[in-house]
C-alpha positions in Angstrom: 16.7 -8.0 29.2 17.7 -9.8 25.7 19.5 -13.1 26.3 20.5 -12.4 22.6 22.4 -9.2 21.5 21.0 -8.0 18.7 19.8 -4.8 16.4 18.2 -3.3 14.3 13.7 -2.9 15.2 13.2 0.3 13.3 10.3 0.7 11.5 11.7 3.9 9.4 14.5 1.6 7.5 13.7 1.6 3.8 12.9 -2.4 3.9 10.3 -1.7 6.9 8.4 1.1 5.1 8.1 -1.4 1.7 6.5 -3.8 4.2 4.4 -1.4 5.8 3.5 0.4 2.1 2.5 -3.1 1.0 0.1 -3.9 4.3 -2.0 -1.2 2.8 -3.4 -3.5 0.0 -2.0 -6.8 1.3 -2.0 -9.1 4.4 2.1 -9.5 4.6 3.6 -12.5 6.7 5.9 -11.3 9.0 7.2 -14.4 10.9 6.2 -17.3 12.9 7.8 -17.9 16.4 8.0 -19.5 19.5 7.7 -17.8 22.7 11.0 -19.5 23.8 12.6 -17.8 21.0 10.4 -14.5 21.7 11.7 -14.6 25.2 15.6 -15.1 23.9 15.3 -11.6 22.1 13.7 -9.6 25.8 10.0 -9.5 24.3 9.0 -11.1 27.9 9.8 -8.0 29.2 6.8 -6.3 26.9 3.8 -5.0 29.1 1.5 -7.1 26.8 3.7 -10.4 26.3 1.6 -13.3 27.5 2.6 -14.1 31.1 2.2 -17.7 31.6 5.3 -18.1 28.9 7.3 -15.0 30.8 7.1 -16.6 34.1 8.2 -20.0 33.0 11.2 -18.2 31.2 12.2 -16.2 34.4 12.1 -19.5 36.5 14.7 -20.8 34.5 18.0 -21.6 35.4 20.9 -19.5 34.4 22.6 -22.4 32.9 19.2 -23.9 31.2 19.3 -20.3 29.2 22.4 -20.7 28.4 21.5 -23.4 26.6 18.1 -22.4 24.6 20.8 -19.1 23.6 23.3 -21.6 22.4 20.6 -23.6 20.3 18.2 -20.6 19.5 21.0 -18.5 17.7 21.4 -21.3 15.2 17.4 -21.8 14.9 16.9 -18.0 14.8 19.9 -17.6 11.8 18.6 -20.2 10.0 15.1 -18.8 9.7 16.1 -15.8 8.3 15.2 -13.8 12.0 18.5 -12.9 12.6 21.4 -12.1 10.6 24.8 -12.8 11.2 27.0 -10.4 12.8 28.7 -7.4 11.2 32.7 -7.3 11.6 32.9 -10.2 13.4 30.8 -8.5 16.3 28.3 -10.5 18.3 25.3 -8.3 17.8 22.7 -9.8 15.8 21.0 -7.5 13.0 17.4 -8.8 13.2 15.6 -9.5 9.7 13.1 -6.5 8.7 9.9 -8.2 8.9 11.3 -9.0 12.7 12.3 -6.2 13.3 8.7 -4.8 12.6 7.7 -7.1 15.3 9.7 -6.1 18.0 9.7 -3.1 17.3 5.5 -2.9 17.6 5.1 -5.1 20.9 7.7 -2.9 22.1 5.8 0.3 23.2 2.6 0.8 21.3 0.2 3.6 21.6 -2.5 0.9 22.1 -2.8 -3.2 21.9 -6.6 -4.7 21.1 -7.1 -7.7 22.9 -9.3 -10.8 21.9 -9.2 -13.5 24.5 -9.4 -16.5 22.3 -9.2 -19.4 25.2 -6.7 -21.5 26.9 -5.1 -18.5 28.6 -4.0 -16.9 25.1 -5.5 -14.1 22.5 -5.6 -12.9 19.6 -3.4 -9.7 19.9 -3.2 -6.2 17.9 -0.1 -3.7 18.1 0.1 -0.8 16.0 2.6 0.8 14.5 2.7 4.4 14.9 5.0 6.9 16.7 3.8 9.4 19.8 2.0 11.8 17.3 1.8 9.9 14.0 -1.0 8.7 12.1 -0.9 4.3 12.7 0.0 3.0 9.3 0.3 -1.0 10.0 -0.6 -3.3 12.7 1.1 -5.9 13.7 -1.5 -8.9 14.2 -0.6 -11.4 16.7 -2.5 -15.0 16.1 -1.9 -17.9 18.1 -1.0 -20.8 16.5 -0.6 -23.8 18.5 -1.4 -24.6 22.4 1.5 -26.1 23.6 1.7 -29.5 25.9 2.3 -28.9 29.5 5.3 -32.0 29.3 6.3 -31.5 26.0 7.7 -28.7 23.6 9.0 -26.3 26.4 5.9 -26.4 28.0 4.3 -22.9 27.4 7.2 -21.9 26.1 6.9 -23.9 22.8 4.1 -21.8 22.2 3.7 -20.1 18.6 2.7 -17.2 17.4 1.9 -16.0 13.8 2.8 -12.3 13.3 1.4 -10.9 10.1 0.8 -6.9 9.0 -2.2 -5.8 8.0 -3.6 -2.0 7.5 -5.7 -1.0 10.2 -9.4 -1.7 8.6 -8.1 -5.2 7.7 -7.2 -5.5 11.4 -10.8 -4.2 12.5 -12.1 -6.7 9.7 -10.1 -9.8 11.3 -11.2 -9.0 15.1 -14.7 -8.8 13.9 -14.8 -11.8 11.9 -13.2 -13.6 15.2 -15.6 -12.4 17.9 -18.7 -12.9 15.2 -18.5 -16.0 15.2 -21.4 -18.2 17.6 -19.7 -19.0 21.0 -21.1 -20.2 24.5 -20.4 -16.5 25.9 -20.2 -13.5 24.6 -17.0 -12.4 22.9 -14.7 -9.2 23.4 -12.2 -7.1 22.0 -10.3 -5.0 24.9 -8.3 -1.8 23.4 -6.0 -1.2 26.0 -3.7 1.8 25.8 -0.4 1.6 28.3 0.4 4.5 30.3 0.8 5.2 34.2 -3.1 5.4 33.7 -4.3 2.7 31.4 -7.3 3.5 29.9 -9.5 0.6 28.2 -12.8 0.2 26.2 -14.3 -2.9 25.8 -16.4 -4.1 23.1 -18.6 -6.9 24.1 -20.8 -8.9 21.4 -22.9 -12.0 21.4 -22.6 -13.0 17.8 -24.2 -15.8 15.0 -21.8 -15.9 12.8 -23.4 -13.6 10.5 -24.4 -10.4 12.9 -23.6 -9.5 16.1 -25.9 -7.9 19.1 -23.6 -5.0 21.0 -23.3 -5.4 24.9 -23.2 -2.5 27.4 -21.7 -3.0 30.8 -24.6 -4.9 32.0 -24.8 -7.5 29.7 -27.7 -6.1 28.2 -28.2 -5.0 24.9 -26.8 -1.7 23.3 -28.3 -0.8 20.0 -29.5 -2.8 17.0 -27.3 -5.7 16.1 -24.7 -5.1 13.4 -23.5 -7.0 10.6 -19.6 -8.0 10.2 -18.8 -4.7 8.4 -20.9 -2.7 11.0 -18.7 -4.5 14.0 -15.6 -3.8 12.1 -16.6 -0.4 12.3 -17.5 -0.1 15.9 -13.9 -1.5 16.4 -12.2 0.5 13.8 -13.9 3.2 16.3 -12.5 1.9 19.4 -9.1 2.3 17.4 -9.0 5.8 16.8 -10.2 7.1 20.3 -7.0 8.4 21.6 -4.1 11.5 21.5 -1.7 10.3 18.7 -3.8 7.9 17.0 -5.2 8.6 13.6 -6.5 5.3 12.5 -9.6 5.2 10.1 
């Protein structure tokens, strides 16, 4: 539930589909928030928010929320997130760019995962309806890692939201789990439903190639260079009812 009234997450608004018709040439910023303000608007409630920043929101007093609403509309308006109310109303018309946000963590066909450390990951939501092609994606990169005693805790997380077309999203995931790490890296393509599927993509990389993992740890085919894994996850996109990426 939304601490914060407020409208307006459709991505078939004129201003959405100009933003989603230029994230087929162009990276486009969409916004960069907190996960206090995140949880102000009712994304905790999102199957794939991060939970470590939805439980500390839920433990919070009535009157402490109060209080983040009281400062966060101002913050929020100020930014350019929200918009002031219509006819003296108190529902807040969120920005486009927002909007396309909240509107793709809100139920996506599928979200790719990256575990990038310290609890949080690299996230991927498309933007697609039940039997549409995905257009966009909505990338998810975390910004900052919070102190425990300081900035809200996890809640003074950030995240950078950005939209990107779906082989640019493949591109960024590979050129993150490419790169030379002390484990192997994944991507996880979960798809929500009352029987999640998920495939995994495992890779021990050098920063240059990559080697493929099975299950086993073992290796699963030649290695593959950073437009080869982008492939293999652009793959891991498309495998689904309702999803057309390429």
């Amino acid at each position: 539930m939304s601490d914060i009234r407020w409208s307006g997450a459709d991505v078939r608004t004129d201003e959405a589909q100009q933003l989603i018709d230029r994230s087929a040439t162009d990276v486009v910023p969409l916004a960069i928030v907190s996960a206090m303000h995140l949880c102000l608007v009712g994304a905790q409630a999102y199957s794939m928010f991060d939970e470590v920043p939805a439980r500390a929101y839920g433990k919070m007093s009535r009157r402490r929320r109060r209080q983040f609403v009281e400062a966060g509309i101002p913050s929020l308006l100020g930014r350019g997130l929200l918009l002031p109310p219509e006819d003296g109303g108190d529902e807040y018309p969120v920005s486009p760019e927002f909007g396309l946000v909240l509107a793709a963590m809100a139920g996506p066909p599928f979200v790719a995962v990256a575990p990038a450390g310290n609890g949080r990951s690299l996230k991927v939501f498309p933007i697609a309806g039940p039997a549409e092609p995905v257009r966009a994606m909505v990338v998810e990169v975390p910004t900052s890692v919070p102190h425990p005693k300081r900035d809200f805790g996890p809640l003074g997380a950030l995240y950078d939201y950005q939209l990107m077309s779906p082989p640019m999203a493949a591109q960024l995931l590979a050129e993150f789990v490419i790169r030379p790490a002390a484990a192997p890296r994944t991507v996880i393509v979960v798809r929500p439903g009352r029987e999640p599927l998920q495939q995994t993509v495992t890779v021990r990389g050098d920063g240059t190639t990559a080697g493929l993992l099975g299950p086993d740890g073992q290796p699963a085919g030649a290695p593959v260079d950073k437009a080869g894994l982008a492939e293999v996850i652009g793959a891991a996109f498309a495998t689904g009812p309702g999803d057309a990426a390429r």
